[in-house]
PDBQT receptor file of N, H, CA, C and O in Angstrom, charges set to zero:
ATOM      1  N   UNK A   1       0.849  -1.175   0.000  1.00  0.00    +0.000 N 
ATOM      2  CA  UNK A   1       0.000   0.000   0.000  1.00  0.00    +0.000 C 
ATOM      3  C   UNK A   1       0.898   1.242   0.000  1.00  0.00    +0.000 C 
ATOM      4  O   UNK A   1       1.822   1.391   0.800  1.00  0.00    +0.000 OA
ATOM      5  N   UNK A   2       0.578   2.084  -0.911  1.00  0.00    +0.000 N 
ATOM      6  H   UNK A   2      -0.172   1.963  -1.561  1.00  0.00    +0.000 HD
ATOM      7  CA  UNK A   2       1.443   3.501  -1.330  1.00  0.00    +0.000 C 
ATOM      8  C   UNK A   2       0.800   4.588   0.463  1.00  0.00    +0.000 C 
ATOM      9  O   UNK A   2      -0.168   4.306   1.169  1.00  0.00    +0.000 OA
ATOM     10  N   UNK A   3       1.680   5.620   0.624  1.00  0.00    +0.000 N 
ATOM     11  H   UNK A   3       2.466   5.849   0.050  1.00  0.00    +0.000 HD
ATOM     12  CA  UNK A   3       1.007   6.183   1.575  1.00  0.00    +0.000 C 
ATOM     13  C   UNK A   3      -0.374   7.213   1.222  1.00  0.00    +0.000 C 
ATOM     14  O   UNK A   3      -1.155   7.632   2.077  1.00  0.00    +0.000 OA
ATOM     15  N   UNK A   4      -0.432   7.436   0.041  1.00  0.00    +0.000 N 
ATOM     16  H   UNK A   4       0.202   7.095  -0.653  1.00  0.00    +0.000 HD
ATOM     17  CA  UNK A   4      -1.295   8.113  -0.623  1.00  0.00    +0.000 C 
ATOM     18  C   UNK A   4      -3.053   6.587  -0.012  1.00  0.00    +0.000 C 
ATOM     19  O   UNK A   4      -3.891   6.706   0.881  1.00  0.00    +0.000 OA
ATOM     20  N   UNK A   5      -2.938   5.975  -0.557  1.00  0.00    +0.000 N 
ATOM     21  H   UNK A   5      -2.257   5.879  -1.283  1.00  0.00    +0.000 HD
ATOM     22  CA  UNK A   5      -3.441   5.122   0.279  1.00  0.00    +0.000 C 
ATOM     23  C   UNK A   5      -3.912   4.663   1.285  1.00  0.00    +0.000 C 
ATOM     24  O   UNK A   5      -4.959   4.016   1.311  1.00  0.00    +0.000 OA
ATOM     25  N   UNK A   6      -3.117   4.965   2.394  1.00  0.00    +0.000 N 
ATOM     26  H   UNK A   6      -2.266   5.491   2.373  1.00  0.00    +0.000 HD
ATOM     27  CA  UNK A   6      -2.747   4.451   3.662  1.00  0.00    +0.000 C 
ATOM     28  C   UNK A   6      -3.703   6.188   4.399  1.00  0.00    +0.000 C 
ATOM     29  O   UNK A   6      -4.463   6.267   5.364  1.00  0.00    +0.000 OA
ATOM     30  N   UNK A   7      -3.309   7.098   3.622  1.00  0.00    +0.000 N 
ATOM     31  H   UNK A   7      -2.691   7.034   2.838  1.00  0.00    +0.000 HD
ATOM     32  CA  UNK A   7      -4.216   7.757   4.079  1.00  0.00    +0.000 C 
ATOM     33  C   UNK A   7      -5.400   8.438   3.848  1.00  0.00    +0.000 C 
ATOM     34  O   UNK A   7      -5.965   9.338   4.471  1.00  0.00    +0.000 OA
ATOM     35  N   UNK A   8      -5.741   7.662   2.542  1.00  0.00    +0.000 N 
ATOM     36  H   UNK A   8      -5.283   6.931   2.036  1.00  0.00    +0.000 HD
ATOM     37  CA  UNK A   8      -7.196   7.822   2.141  1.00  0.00    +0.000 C 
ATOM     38  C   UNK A   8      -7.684   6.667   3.069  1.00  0.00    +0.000 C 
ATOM     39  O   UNK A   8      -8.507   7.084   3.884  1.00  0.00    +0.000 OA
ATOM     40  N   UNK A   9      -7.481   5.663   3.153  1.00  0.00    +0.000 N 
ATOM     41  H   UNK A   9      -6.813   5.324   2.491  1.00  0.00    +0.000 HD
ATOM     42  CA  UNK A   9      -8.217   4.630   4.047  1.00  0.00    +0.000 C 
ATOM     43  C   UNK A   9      -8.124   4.980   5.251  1.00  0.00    +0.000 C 
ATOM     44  O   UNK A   9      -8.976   4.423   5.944  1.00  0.00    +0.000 OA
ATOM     45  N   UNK A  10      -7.279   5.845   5.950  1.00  0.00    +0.000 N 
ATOM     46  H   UNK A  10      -6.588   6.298   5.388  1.00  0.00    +0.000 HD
ATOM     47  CA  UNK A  10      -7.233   6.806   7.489  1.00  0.00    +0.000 C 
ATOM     48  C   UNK A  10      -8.384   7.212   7.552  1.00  0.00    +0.000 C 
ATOM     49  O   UNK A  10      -9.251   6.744   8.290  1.00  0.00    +0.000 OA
ATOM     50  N   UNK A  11      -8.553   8.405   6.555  1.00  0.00    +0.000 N 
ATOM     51  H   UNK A  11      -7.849   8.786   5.955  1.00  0.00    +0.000 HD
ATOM     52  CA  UNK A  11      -9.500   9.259   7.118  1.00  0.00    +0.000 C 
ATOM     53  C   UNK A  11     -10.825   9.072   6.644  1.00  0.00    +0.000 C 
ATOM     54  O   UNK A  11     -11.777   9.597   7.222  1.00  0.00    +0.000 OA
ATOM     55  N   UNK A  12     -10.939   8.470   5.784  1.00  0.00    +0.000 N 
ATOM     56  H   UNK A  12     -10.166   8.044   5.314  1.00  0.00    +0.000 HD
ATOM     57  CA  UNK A  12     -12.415   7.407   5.448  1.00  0.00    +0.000 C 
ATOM     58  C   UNK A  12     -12.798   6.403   7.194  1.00  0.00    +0.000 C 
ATOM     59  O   UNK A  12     -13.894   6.213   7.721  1.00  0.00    +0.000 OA
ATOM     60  N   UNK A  13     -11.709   6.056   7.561  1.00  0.00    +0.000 N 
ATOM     61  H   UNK A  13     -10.819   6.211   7.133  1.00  0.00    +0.000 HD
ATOM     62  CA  UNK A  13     -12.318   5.082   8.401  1.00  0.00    +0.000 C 
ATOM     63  C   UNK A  13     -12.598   5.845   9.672  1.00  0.00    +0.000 C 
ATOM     64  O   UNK A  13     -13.324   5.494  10.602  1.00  0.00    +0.000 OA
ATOM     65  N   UNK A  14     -11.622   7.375   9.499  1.00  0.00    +0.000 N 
ATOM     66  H   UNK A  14     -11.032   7.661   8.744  1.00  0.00    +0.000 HD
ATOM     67  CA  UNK A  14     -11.776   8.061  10.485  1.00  0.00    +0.000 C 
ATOM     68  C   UNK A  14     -12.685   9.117  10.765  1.00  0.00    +0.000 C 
ATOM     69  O   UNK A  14     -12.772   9.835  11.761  1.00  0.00    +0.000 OA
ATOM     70  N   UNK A  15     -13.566   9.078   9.363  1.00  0.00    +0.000 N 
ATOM     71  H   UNK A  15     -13.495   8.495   8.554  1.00  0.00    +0.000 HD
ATOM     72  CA  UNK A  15     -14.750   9.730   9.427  1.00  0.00    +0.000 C 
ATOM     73  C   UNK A  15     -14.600  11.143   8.871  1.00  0.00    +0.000 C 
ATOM     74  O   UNK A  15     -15.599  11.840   8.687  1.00  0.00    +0.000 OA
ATOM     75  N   UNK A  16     -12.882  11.750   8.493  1.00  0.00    +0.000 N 
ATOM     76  H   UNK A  16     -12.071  11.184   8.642  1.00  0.00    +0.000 HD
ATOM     77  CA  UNK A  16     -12.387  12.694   8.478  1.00  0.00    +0.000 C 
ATOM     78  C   UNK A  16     -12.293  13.108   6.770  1.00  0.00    +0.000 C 
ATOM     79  O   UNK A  16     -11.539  12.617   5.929  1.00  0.00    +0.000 OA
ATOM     80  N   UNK A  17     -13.375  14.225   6.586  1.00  0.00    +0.000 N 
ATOM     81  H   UNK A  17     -13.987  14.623   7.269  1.00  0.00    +0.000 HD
ATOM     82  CA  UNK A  17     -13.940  14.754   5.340  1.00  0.00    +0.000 C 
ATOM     83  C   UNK A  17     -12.072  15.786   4.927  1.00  0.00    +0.000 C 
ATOM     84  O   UNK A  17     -11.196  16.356   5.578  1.00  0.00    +0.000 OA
ATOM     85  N   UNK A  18     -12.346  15.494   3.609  1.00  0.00    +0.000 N 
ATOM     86  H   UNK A  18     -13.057  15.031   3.080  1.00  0.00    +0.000 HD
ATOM     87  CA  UNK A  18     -11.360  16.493   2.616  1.00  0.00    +0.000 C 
ATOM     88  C   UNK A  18     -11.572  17.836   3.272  1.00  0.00    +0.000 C 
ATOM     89  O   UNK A  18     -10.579  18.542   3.451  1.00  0.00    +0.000 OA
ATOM     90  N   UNK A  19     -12.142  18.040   3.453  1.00  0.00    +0.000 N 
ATOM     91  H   UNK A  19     -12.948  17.467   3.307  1.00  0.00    +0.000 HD
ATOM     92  CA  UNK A  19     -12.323  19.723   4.151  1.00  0.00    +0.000 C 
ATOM     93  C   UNK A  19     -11.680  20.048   5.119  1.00  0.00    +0.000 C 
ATOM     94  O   UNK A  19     -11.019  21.081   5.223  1.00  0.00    +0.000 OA
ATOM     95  N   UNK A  20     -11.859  18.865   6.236  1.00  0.00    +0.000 N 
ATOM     96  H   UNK A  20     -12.395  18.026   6.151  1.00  0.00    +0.000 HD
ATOM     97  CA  UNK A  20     -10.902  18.807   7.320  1.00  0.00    +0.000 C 
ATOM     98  C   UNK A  20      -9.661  19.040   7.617  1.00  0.00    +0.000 C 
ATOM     99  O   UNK A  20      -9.120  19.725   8.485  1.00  0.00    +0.000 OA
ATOM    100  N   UNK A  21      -8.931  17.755   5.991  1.00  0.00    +0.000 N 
ATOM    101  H   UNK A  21      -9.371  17.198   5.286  1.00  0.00    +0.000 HD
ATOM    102  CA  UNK A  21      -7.800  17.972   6.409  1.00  0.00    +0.000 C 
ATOM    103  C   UNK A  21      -7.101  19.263   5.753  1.00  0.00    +0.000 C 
ATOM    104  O   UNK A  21      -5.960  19.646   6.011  1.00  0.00    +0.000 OA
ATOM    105  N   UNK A  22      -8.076  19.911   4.780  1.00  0.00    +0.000 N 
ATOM    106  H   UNK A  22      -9.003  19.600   4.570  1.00  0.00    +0.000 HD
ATOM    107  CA  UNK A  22      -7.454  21.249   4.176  1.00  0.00    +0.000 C 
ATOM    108  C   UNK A  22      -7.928  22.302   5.389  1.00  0.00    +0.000 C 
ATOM    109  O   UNK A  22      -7.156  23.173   5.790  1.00  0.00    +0.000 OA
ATOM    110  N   UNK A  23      -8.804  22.193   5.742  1.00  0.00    +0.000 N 
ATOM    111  H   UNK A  23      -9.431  21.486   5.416  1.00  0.00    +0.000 HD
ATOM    112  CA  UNK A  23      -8.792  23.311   7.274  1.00  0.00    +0.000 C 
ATOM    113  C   UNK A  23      -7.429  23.277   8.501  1.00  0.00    +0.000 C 
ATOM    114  O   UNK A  23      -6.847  24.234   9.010  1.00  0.00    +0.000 OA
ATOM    115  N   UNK A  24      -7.221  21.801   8.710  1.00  0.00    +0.000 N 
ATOM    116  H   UNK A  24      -7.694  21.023   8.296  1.00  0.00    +0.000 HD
ATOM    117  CA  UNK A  24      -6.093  21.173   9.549  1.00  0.00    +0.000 C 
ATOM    118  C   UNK A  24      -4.639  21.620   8.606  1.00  0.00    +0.000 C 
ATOM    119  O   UNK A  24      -4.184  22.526   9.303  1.00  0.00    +0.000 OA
ATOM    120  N   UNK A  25      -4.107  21.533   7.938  1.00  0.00    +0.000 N 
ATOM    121  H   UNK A  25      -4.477  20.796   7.371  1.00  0.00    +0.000 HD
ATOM    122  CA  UNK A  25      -2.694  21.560   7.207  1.00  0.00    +0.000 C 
ATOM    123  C   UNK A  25      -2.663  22.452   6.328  1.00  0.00    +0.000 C 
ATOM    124  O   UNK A  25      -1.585  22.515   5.738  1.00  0.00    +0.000 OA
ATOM    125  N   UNK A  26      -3.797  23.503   5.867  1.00  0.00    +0.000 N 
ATOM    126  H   UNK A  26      -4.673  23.452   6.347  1.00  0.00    +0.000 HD
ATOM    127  CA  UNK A  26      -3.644  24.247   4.916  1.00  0.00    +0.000 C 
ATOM    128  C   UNK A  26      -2.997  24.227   3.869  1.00  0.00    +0.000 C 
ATOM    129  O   UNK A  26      -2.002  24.914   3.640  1.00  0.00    +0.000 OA
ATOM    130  N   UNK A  27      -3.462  23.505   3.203  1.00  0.00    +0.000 N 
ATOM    131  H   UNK A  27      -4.270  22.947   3.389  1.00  0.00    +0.000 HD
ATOM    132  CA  UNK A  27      -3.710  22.921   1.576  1.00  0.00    +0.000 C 
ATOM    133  C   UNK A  27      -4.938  23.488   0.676  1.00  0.00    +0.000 C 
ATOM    134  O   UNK A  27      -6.005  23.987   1.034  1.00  0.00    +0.000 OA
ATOM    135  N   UNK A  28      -4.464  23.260  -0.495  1.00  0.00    +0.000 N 
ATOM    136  H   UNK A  28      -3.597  22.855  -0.787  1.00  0.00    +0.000 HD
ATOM    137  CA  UNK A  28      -5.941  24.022  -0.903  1.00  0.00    +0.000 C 
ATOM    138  C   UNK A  28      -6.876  22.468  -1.146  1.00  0.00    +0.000 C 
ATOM    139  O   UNK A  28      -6.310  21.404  -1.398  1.00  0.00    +0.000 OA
ATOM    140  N   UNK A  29      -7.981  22.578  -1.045  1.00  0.00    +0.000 N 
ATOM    141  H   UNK A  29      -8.440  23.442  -0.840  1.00  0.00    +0.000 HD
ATOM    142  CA  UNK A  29      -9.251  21.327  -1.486  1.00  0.00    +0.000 C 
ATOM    143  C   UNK A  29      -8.528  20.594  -3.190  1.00  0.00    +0.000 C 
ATOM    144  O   UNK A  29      -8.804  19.432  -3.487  1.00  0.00    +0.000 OA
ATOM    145  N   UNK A  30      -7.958  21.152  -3.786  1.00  0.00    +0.000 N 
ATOM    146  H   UNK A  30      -7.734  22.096  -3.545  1.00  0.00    +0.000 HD
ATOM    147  CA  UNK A  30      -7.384  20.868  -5.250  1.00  0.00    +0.000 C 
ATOM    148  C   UNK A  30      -6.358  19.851  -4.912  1.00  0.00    +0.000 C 
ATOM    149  O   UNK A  30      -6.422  18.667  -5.244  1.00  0.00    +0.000 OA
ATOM    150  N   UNK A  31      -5.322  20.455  -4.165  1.00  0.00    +0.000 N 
ATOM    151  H   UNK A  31      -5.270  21.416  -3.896  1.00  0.00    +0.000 HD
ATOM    152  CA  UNK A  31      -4.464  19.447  -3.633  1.00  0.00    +0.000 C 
ATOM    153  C   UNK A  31      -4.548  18.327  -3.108  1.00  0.00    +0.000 C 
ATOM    154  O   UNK A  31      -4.110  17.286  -3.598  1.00  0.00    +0.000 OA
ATOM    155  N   UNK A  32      -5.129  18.445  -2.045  1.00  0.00    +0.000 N 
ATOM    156  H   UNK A  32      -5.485  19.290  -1.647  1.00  0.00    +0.000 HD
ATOM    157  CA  UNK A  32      -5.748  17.293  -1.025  1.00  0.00    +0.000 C 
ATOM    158  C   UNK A  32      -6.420  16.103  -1.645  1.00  0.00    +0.000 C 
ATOM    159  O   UNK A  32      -6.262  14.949  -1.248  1.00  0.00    +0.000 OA
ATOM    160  N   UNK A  33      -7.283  16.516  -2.781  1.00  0.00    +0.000 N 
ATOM    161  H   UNK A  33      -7.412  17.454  -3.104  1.00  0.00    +0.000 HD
ATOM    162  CA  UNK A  33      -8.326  16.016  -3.460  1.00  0.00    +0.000 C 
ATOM    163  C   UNK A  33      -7.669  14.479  -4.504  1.00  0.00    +0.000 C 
ATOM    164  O   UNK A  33      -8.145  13.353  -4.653  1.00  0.00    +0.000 OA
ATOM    165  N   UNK A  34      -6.056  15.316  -5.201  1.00  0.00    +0.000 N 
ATOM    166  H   UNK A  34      -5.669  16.230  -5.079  1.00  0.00    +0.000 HD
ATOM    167  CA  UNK A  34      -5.791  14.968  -5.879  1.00  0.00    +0.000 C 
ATOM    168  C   UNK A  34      -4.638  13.954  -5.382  1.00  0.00    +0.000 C 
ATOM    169  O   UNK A  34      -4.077  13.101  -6.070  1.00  0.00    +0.000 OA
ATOM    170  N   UNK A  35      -4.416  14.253  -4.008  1.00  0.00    +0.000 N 
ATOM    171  H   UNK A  35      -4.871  14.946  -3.448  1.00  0.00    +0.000 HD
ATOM    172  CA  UNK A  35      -3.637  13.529  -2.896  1.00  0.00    +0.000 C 
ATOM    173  C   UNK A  35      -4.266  12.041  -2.810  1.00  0.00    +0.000 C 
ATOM    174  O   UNK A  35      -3.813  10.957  -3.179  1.00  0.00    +0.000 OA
ATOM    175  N   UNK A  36      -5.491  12.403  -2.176  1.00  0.00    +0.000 N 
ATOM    176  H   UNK A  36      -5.858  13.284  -1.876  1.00  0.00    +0.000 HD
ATOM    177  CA  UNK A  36      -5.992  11.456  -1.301  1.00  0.00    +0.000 C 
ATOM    178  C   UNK A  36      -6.808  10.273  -2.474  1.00  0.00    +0.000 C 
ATOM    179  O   UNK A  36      -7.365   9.230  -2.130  1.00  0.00    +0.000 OA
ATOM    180  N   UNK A  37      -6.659  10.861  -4.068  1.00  0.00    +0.000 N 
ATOM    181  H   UNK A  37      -6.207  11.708  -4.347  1.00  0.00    +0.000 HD
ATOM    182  CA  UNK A  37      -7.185  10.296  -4.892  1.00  0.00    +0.000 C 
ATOM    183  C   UNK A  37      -5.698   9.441  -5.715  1.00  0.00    +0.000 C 
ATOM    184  O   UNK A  37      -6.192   8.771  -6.621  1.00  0.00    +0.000 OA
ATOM    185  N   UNK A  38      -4.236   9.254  -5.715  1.00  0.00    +0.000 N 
ATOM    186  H   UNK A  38      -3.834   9.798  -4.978  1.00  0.00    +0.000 HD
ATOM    187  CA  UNK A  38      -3.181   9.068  -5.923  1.00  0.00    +0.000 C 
ATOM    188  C   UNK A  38      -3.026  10.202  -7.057  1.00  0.00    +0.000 C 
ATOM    189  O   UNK A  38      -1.852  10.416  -7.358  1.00  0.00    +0.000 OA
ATOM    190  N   UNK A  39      -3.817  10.831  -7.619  1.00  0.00    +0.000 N 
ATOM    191  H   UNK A  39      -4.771  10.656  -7.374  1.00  0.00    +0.000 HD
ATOM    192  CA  UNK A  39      -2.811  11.354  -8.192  1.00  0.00    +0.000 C 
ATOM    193  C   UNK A  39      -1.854  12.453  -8.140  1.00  0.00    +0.000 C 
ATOM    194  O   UNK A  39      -1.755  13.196  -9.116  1.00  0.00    +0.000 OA
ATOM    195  N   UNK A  40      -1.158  12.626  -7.125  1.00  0.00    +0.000 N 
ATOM    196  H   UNK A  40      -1.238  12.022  -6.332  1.00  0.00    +0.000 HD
ATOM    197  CA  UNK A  40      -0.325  14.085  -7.065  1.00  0.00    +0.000 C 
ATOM    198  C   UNK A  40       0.424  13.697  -5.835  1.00  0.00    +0.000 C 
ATOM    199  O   UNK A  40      -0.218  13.843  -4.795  1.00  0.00    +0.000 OA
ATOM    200  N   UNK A  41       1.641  13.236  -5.718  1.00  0.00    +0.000 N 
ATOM    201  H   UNK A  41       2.162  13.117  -6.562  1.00  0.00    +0.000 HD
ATOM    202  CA  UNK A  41       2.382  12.596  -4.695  1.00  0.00    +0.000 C 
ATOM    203  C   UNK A  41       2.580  13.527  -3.528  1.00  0.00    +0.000 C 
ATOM    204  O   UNK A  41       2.705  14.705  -3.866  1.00  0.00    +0.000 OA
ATOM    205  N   UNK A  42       2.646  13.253  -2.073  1.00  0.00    +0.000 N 
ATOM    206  H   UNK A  42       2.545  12.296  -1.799  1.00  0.00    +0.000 HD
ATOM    207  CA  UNK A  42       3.131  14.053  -1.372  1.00  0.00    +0.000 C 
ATOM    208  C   UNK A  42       4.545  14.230  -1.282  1.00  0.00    +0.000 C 
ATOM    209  O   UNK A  42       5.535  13.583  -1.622  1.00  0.00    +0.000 OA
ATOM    210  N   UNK A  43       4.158  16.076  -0.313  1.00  0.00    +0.000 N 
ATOM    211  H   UNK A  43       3.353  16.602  -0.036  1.00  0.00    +0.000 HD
ATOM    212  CA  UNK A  43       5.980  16.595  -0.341  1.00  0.00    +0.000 C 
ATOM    213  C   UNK A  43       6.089  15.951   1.072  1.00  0.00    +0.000 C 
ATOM    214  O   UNK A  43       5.141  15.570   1.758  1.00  0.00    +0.000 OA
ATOM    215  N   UNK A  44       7.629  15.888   1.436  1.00  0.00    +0.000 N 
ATOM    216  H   UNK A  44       8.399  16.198   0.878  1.00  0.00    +0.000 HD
ATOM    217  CA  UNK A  44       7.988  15.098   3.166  1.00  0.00    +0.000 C 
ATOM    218  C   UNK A  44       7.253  16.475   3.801  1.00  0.00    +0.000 C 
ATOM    219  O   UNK A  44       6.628  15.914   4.702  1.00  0.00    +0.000 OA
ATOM    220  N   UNK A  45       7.022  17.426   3.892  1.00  0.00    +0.000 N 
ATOM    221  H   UNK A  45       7.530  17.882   3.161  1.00  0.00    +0.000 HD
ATOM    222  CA  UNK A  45       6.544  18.528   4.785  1.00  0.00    +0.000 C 
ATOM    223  C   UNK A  45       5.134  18.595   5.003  1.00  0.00    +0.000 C 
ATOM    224  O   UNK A  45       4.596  18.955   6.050  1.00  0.00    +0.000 OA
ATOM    225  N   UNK A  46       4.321  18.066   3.497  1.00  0.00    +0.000 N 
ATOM    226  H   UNK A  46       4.759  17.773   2.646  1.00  0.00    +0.000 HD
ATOM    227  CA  UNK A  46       2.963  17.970   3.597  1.00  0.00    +0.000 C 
ATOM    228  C   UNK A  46       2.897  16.594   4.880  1.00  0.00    +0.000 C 
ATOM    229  O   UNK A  46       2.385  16.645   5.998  1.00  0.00    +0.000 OA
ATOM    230  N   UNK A  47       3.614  15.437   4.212  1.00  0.00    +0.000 N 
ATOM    231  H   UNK A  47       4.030  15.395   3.304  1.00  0.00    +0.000 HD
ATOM    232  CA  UNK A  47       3.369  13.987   4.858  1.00  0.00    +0.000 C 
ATOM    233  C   UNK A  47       3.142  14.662   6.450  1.00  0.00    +0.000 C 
ATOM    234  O   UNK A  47       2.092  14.592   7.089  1.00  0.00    +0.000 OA
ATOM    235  N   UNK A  48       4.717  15.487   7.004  1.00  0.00    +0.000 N 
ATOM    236  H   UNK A  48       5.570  15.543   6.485  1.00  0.00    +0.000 HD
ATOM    237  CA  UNK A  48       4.916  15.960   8.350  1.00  0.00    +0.000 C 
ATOM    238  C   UNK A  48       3.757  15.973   8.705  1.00  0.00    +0.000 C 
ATOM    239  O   UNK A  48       3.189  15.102   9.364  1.00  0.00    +0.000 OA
ATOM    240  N   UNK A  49       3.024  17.611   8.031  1.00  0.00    +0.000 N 
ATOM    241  H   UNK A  49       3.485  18.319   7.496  1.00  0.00    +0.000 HD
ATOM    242  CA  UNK A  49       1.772  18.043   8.958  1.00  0.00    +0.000 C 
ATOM    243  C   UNK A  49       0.851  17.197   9.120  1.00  0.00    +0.000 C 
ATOM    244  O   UNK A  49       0.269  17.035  10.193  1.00  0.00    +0.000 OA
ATOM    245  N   UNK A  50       0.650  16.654   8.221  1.00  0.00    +0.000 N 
ATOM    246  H   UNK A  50       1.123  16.786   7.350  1.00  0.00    +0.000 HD
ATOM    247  CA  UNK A  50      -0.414  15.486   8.430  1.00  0.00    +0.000 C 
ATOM    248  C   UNK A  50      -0.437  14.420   9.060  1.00  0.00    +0.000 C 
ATOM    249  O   UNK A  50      -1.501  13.814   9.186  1.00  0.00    +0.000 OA
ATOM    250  N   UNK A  51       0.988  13.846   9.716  1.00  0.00    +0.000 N 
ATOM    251  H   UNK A  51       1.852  14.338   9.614  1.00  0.00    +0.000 HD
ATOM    252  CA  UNK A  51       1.163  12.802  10.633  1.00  0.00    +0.000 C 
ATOM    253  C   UNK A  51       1.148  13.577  11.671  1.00  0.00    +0.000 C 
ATOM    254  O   UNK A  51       0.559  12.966  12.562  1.00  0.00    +0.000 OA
ATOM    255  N   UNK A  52       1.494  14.630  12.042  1.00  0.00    +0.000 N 
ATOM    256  H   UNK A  52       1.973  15.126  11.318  1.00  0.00    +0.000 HD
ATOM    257  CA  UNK A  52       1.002  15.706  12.978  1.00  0.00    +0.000 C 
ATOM    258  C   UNK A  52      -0.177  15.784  13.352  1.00  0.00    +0.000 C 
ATOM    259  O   UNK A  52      -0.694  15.071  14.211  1.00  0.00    +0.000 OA
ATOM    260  N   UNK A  53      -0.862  16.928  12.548  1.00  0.00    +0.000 N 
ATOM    261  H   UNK A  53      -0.441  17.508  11.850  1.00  0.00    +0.000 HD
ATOM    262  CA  UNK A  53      -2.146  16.741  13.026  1.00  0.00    +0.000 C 
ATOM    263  C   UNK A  53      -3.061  16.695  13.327  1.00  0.00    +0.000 C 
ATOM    264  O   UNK A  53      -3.824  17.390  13.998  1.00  0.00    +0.000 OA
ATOM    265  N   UNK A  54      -3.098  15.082  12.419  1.00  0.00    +0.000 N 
ATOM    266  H   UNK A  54      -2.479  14.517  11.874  1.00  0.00    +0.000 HD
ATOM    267  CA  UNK A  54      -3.771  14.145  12.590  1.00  0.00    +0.000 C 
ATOM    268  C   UNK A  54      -3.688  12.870  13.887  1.00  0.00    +0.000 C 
ATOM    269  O   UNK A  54      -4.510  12.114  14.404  1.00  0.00    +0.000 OA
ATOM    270  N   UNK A  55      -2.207  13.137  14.048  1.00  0.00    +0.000 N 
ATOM    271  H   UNK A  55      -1.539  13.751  13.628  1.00  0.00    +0.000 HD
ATOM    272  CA  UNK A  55      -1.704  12.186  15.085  1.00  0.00    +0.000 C 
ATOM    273  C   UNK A  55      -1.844  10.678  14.503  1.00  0.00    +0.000 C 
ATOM    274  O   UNK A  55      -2.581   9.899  15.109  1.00  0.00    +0.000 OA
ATOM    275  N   UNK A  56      -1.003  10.159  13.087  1.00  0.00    +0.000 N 
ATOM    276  H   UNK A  56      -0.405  10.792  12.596  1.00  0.00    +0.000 HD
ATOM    277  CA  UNK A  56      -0.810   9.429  12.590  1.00  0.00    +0.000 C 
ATOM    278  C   UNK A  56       0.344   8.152  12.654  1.00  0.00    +0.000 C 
ATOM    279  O   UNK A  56       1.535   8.348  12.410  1.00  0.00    +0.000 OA
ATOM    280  N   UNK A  57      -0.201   6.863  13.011  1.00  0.00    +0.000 N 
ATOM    281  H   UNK A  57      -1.168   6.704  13.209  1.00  0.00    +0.000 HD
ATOM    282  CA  UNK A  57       1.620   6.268  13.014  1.00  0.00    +0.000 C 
ATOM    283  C   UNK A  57       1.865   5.775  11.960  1.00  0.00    +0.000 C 
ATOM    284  O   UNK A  57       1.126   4.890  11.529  1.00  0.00    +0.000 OA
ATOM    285  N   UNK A  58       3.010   6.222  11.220  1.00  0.00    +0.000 N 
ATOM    286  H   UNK A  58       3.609   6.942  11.571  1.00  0.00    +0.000 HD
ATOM    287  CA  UNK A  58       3.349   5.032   9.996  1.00  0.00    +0.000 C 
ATOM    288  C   UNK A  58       3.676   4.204  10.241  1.00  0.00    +0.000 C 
ATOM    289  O   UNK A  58       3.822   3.318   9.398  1.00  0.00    +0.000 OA
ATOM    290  N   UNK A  59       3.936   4.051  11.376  1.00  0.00    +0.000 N 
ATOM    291  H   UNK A  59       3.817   4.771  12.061  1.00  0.00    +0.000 HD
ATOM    292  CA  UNK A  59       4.429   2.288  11.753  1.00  0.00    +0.000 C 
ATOM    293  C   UNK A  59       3.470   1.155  11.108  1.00  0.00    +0.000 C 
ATOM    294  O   UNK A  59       3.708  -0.009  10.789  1.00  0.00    +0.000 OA
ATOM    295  N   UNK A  60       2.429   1.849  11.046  1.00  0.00    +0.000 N 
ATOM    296  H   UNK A  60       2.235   2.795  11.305  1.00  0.00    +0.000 HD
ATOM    297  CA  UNK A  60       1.067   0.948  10.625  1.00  0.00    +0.000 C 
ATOM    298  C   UNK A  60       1.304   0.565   8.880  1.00  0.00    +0.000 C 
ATOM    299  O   UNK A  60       0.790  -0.292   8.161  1.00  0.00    +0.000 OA
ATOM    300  N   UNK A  61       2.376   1.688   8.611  1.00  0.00    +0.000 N 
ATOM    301  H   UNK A  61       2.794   2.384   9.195  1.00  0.00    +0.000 HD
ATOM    302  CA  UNK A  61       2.066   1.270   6.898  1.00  0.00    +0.000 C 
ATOM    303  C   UNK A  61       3.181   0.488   6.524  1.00  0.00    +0.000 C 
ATOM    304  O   UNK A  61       3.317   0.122   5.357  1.00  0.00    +0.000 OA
ATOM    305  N   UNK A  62       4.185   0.132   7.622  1.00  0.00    +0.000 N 
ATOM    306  H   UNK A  62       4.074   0.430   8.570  1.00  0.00    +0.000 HD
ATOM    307  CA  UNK A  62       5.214  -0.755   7.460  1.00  0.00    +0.000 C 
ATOM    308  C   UNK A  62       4.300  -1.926   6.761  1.00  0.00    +0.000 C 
ATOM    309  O   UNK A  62       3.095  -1.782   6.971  1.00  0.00    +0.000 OA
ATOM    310  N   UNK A  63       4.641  -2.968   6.030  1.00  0.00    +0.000 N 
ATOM    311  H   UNK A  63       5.620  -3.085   5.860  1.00  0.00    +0.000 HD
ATOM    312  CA  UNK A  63       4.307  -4.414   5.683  1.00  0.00    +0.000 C 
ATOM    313  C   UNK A  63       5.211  -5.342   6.497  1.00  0.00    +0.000 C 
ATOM    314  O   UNK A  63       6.341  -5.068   6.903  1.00  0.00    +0.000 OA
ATOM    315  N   UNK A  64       4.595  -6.381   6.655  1.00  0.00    +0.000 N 
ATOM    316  H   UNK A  64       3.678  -6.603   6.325  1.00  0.00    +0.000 HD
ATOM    317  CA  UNK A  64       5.306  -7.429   7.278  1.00  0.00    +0.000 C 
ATOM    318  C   UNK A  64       6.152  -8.291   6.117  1.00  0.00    +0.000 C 
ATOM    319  O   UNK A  64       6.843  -9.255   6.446  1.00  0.00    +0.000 OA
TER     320      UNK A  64
């Protein structure tokens, strides 16, 4: 699972609308949209705020 992925299935399960996280990390809705849909890769600074916070572990997106 790509992290683009890992956190569309976050905030789907977390109940947490596109709006949110562009209110939370200040992104525009264009970005986010195109994020949480794979197409438009994240920067390491976007990933930051958003494991921020959101209070995210990637430990979870490790594979075994």
């Amino acid at each position: 699972m790509n992290i683009n992925d890992f956190l569309n299935n976050y905030f789907k399960e977390h109940g947490i609308s596109q709006a949110e996280v562009v209110r939370r990390i200040g992104l525009n809705q264009s970005k986010v949209s195109l994020m949480l849909n794979g197409k438009r890769k994240l920067t390491a600074e976007e990933l930051i705020k958003i494991v921020t916070k959101f209070d995210i572990d990637l430990n979870k997106l490790k594979r075994d």
